[in-house]
C-alpha positions as CSV (number, residue, x, y, z in Angstrom):
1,X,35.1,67.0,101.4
2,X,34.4,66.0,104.8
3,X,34.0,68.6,107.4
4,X,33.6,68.1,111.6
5,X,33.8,71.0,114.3
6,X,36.4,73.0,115.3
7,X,36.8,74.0,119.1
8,X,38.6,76.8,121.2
9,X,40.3,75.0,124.0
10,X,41.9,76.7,126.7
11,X,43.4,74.9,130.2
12,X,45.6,75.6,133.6
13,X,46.6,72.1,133.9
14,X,43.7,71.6,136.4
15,X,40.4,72.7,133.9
16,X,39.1,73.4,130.9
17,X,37.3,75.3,129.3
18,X,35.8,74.2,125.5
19,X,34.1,76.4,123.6
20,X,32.9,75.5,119.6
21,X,33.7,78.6,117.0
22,X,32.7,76.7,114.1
23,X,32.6,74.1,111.4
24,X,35.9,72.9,109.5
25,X,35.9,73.3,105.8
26,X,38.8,72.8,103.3
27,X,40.7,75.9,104.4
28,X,40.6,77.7,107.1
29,X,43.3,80.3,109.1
30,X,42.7,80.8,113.0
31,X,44.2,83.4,115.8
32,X,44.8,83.4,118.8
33,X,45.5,86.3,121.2
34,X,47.0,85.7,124.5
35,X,46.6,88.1,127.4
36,X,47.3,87.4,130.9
37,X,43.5,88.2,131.9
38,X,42.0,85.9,128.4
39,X,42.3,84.4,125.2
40,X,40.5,85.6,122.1
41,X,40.0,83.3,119.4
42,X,39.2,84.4,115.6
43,X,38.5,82.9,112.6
44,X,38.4,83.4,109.1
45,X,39.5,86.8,107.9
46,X,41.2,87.0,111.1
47,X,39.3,89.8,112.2
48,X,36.2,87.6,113.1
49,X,35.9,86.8,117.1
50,X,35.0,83.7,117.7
51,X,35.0,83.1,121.5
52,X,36.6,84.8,124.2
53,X,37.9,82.6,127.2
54,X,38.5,84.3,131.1
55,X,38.7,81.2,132.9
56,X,41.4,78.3,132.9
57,X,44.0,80.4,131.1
58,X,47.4,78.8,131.2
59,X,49.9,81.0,133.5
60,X,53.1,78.6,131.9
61,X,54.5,78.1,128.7
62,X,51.2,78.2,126.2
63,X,51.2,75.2,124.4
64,X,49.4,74.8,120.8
65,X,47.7,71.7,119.7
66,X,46.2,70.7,116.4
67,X,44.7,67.6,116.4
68,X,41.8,65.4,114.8
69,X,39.7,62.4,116.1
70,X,38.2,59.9,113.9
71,X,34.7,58.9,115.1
72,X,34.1,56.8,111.9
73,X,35.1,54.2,109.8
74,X,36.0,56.8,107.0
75,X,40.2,58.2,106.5
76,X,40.5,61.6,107.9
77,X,43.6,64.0,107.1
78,X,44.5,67.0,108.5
79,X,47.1,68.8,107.6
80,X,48.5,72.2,108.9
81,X,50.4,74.7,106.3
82,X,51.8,76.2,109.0
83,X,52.0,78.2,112.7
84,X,53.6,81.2,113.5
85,X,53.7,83.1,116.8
86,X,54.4,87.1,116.9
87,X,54.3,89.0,120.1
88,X,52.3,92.3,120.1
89,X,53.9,95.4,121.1
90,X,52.2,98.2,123.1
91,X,53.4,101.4,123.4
């Protein structure tokens, strides 16, 4: 099994802002939650917080990206079960 990092990313179209909230293993779940002031990123049980972003959040359509780079000569595969987005109520 070959594992790499795994990175919150959050941008405006001008900057970034990168943060790294862990190592990839075989199976992992992520969430994020999208407010108009940040972006909280958790891991795991999907309860653990992982990083918290202020700056560079997108104020457009929020746009998810899953992706892998290849550094070596070795075959790397990722694959993505699946992505679902829910909007959270407040009362």
């Amino acid at each position: 099994m070959k594992t790499g990092k795994v990175y919150a990313v959050t941008g405006d179209g001008a900057d970034e802002t990168e943060t790294e909230i862990g190592d990839y293993d075989q199976f992992s779940q992520y969430m994020l939650v999208v407010s108009s002031t940040n972006v909280k990123f958790y891991t795991e049980d999907l309860s653990t917080l992982r990083a918290t972003h202020t700056t560079n959040i997108p104020t457009d359509d929020l746009t998810l990206k899953v992706s892998i780079k290849n550094q070596t000569a070795d075959n790397r595969i990722l694959k993505c079960d699946g992505i679902s987005l829910m909007r959270l109520r407040v009362k």
